[in-house]
Backbone as JSON Lines, residues from 0, in Angstrom:
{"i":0,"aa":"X","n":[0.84,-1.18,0.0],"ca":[0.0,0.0,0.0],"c":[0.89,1.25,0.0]}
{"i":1,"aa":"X","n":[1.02,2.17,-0.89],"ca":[1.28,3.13,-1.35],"c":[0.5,4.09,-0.42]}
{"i":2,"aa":"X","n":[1.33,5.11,0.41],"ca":[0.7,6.28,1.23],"c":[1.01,7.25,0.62]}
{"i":3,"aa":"X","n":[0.25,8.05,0.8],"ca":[-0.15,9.51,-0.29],"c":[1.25,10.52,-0.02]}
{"i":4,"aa":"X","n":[2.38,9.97,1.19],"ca":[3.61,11.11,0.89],"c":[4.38,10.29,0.12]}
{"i":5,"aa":"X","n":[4.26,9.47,0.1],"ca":[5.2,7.95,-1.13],"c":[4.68,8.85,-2.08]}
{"i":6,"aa":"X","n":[3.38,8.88,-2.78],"ca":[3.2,9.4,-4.1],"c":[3.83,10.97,-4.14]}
{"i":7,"aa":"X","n":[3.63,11.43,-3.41],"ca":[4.0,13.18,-3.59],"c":[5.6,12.86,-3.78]}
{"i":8,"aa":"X","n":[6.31,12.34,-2.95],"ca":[7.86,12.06,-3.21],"c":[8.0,11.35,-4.56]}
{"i":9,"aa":"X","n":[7.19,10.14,-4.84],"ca":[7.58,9.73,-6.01],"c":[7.43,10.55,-6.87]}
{"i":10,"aa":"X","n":[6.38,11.33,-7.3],"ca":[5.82,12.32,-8.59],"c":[6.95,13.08,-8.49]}
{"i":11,"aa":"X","n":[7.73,13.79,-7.33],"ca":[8.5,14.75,-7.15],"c":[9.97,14.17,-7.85]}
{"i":12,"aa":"X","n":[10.08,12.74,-7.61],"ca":[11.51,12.23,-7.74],"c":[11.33,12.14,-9.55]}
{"i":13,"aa":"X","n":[10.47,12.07,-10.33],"ca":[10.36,11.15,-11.17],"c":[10.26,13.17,-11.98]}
{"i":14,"aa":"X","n":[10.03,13.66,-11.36],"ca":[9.94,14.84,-12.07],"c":[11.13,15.92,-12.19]}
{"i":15,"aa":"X","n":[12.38,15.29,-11.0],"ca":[13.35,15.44,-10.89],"c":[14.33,15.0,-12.12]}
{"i":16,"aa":"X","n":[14.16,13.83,-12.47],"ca":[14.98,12.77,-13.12],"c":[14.2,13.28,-14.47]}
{"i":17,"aa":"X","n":[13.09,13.57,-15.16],"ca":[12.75,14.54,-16.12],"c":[13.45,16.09,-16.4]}
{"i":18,"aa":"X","n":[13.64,16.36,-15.06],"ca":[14.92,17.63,-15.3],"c":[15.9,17.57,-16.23]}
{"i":19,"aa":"X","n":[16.36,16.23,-15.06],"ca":[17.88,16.56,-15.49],"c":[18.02,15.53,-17.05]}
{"i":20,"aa":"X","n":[16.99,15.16,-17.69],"ca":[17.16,14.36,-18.69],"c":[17.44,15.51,-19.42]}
{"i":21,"aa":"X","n":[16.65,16.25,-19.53],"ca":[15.97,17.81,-20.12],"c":[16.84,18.66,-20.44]}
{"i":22,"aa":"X","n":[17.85,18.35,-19.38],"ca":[19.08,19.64,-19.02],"c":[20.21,18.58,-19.84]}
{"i":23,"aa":"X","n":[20.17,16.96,-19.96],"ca":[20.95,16.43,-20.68],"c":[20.71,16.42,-22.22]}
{"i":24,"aa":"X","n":[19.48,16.65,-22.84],"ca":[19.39,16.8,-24.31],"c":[19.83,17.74,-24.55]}
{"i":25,"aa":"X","n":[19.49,19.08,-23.72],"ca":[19.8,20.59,-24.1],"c":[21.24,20.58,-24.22]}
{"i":26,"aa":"X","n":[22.08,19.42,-23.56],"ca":[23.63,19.71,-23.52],"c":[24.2,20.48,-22.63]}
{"i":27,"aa":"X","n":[23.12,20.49,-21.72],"ca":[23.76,21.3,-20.44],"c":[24.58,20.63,-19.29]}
{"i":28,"aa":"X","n":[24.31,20.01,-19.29],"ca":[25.38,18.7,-18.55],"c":[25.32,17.69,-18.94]}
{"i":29,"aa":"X","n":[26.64,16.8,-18.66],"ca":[27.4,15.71,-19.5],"c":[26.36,14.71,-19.16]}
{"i":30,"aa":"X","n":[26.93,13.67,-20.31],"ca":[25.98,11.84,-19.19],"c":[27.04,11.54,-18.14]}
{"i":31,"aa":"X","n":[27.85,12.19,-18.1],"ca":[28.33,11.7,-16.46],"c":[27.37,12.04,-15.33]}
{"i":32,"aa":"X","n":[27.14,13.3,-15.68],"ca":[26.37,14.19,-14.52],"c":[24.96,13.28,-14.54]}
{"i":33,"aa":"X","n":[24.25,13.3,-15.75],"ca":[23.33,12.27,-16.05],"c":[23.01,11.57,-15.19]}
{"i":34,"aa":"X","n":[24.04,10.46,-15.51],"ca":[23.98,9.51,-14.95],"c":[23.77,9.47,-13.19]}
{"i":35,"aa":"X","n":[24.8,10.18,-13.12],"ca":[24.99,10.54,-11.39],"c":[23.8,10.71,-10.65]}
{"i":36,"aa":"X","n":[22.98,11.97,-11.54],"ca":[21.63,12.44,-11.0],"c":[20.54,11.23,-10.86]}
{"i":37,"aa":"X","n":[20.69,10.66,-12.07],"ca":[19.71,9.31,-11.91],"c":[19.95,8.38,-11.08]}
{"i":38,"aa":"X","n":[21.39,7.9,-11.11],"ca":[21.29,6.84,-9.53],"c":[21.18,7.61,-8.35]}
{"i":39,"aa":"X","n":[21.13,8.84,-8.1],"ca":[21.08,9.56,-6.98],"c":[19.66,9.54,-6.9]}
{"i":40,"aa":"X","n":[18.44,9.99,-7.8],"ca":[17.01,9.91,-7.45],"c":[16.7,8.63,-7.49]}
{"i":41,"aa":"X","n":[17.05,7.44,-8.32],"ca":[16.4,6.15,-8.37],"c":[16.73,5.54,-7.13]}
{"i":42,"aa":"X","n":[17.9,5.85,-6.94],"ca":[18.23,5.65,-5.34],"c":[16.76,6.29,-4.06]}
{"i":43,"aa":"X","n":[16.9,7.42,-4.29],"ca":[15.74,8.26,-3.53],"c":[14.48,7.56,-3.94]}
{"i":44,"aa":"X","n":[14.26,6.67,-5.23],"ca":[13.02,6.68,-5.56],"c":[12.48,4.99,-4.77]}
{"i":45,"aa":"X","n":[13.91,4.27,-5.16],"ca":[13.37,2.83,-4.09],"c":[13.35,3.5,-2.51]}
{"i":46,"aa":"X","n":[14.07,4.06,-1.85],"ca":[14.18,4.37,-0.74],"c":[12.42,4.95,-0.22]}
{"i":47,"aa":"X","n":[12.04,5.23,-1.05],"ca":[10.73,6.31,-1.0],"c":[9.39,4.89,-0.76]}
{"i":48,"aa":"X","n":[9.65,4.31,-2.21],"ca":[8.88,2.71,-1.94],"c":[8.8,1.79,-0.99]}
{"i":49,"aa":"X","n":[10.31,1.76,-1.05],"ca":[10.75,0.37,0.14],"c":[10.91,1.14,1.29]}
{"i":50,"aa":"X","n":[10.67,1.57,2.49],"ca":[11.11,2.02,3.13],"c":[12.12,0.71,4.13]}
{"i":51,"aa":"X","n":[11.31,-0.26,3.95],"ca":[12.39,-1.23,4.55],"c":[13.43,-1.63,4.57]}
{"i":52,"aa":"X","n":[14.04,-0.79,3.17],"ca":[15.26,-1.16,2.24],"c":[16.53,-0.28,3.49]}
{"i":53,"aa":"X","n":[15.88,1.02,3.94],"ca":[16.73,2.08,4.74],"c":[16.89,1.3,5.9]}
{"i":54,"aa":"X","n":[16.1,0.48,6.48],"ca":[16.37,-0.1,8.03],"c":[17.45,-0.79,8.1]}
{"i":55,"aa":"X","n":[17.19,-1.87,6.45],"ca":[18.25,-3.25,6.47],"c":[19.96,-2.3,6.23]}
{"i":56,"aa":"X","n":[19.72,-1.78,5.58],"ca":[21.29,-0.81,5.53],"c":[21.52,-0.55,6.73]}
{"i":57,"aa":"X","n":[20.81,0.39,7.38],"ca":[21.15,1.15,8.67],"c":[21.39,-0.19,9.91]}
{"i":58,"aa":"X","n":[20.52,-1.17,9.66],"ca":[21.07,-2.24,10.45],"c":[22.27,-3.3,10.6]}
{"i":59,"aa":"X","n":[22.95,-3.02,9.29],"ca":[23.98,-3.58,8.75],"c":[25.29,-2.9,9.02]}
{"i":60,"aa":"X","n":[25.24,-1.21,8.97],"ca":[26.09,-0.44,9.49],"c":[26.06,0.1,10.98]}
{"i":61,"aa":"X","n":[25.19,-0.85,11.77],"ca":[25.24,-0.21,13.09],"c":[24.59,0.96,13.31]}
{"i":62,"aa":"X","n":[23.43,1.2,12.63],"ca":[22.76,2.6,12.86],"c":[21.31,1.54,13.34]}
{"i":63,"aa":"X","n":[21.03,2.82,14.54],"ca":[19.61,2.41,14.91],"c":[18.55,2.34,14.03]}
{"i":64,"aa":"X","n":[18.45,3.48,13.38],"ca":[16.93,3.91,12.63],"c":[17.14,3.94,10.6]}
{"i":65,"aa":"X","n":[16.36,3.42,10.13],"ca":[16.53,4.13,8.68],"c":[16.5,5.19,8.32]}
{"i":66,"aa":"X","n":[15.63,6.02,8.88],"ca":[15.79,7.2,8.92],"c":[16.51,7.88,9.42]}
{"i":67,"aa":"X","n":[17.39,7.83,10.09],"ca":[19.38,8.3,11.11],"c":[20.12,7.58,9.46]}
{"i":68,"aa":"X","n":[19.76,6.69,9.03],"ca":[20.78,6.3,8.17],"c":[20.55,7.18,6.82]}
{"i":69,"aa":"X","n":[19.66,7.57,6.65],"ca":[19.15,8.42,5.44],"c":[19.82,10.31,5.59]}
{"i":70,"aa":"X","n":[19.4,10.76,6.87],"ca":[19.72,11.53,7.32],"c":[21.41,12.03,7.54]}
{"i":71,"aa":"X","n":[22.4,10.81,7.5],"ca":[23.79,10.94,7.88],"c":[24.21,10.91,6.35]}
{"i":72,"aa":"X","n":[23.35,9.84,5.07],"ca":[23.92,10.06,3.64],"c":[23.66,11.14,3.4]}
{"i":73,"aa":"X","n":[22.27,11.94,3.67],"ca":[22.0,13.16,3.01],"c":[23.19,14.34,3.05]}
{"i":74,"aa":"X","n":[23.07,14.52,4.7],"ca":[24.23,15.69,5.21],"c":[25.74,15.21,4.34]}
{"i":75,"aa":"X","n":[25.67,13.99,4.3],"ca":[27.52,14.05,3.76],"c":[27.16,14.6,2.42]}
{"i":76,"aa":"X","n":[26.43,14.15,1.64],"ca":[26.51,14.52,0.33],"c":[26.12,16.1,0.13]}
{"i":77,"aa":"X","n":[25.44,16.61,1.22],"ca":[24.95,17.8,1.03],"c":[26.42,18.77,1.11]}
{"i":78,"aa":"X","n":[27.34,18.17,2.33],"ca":[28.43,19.21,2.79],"c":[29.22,18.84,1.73]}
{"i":79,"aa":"X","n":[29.47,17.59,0.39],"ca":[30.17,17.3,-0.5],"c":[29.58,18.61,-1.51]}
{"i":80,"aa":"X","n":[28.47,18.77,-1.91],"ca":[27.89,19.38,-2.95],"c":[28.33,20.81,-2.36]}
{"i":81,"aa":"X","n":[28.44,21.47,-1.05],"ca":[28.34,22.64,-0.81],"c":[29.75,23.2,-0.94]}
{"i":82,"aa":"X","n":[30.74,21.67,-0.46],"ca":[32.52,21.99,-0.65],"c":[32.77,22.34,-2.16]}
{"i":83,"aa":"X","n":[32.13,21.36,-2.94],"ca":[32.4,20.97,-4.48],"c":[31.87,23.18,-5.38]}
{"i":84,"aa":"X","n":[30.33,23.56,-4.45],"ca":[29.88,25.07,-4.94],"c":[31.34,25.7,-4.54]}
{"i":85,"aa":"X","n":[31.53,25.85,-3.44],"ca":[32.9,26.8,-2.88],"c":[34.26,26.7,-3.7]}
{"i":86,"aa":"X","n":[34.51,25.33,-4.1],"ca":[35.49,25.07,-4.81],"c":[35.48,26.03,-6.32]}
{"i":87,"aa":"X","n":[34.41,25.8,-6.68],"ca":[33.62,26.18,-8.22],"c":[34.08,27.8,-8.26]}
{"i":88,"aa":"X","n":[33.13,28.24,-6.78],"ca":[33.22,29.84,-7.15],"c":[34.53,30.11,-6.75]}
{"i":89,"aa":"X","n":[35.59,29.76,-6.28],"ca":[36.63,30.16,-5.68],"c":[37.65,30.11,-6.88]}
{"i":90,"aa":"X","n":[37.43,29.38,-7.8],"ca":[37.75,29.51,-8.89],"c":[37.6,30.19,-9.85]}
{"i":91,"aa":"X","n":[36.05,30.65,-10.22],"ca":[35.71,31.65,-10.54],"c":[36.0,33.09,-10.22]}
{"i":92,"aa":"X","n":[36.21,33.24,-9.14],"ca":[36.83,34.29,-8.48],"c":[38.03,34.48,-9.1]}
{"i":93,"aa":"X","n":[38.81,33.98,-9.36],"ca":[40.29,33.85,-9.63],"c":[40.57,34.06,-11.08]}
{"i":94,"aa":"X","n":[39.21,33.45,-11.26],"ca":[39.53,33.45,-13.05],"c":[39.28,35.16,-13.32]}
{"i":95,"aa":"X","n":[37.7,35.38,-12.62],"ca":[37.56,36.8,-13.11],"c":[38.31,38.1,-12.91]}
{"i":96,"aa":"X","n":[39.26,37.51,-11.26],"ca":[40.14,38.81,-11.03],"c":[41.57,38.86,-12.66]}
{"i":97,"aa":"X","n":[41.73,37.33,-12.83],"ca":[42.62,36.98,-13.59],"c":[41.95,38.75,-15.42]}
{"i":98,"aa":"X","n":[41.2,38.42,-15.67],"ca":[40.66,38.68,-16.51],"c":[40.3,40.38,-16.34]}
{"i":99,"aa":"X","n":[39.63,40.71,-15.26],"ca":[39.82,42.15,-14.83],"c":[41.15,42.79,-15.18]}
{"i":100,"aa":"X","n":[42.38,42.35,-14.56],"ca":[43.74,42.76,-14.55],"c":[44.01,42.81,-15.76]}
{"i":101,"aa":"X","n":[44.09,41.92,-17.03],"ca":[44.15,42.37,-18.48],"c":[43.55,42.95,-19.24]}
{"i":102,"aa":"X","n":[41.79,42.84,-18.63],"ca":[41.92,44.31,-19.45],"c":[42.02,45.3,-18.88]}
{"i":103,"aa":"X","n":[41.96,45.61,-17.28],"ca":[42.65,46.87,-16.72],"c":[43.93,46.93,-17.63]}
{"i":104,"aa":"X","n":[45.05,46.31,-18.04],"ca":[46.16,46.5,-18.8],"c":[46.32,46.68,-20.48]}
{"i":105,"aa":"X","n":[45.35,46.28,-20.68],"ca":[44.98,46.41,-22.04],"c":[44.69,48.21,-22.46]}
{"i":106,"aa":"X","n":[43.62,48.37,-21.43],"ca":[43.51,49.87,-21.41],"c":[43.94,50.76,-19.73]}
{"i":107,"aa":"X","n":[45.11,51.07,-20.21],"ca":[45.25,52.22,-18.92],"c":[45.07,53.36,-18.97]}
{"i":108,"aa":"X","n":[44.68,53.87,-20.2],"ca":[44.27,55.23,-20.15],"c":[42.99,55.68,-19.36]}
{"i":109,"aa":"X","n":[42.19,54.83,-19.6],"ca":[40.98,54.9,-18.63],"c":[40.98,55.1,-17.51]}
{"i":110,"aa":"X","n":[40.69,56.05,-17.25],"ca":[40.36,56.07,-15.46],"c":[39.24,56.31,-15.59]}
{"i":111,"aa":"X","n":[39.15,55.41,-13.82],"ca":[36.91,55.91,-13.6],"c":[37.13,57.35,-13.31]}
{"i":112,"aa":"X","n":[36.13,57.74,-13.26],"ca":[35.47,58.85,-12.54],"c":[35.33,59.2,-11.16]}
{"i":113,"aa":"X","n":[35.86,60.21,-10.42],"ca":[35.94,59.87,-8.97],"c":[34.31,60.35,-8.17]}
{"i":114,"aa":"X","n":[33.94,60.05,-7.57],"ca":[32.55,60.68,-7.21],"c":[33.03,61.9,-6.19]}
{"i":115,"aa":"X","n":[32.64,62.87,-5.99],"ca":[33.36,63.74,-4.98],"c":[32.12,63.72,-3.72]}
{"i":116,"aa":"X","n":[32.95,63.28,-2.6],"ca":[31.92,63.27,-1.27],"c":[31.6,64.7,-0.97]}
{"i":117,"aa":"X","n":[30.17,64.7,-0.4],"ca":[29.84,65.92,-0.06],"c":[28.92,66.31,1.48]}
């Protein structure tokens, strides 16, 4: 028996994995990423069905609850995804100061405009 937050999660997961198909025709990300995203929701999507599937793991690794075991994958992957953003922009950062500085050098005649305080 299927309970009505199983369906809202499933419709949600299955509409997820329509995203990122979406975002893979457009060529916006690779089939690596693809791929990744799909065992990451099909993962979410048995987990959502079976809920029994989370106990037998969590009982296998010494965790009390399926839900403590769901909760400890989420956070790692969440603080992986949030290291992996920081990494991204910190790079970005670097690239754009990189890129500022040449064409600040490209043109030095330019100066801004000073605002005069009043």
């Amino acid at each position: 028996m299927i309970t009505s937050i199983q369906l809202v999660l499933a419709l949600f997961i299955i509409f997820a994995i329509s995203r990122a198909y979406l975002r893979f025709r457009e060529k916006v990300i690779t089939s690596a990423v693809f791929m990744l995203w799909s065992v990451v929701w099909l993962t979410a999507l048995i987990v959502v069905l079976s809920p029994p599937t989370t106990s037998k793991m969590a009982n296998f690794l010494g965790i009390g609850r399926g839900v403590d075991f769901v909760l400890y994958v989420s956070l790692a992957i969440l603080f992986y995804l949030v290291f992996r953003l920081y990494v991204m922009i910190e790079d970005l950062r670097h690239e754009i100061t990189y890129l500022v500085r040449q064409i600040a050098l490209q043109n030095p005649s330019k100066k801004p405009k000073r605002r005069r305080r009043t």
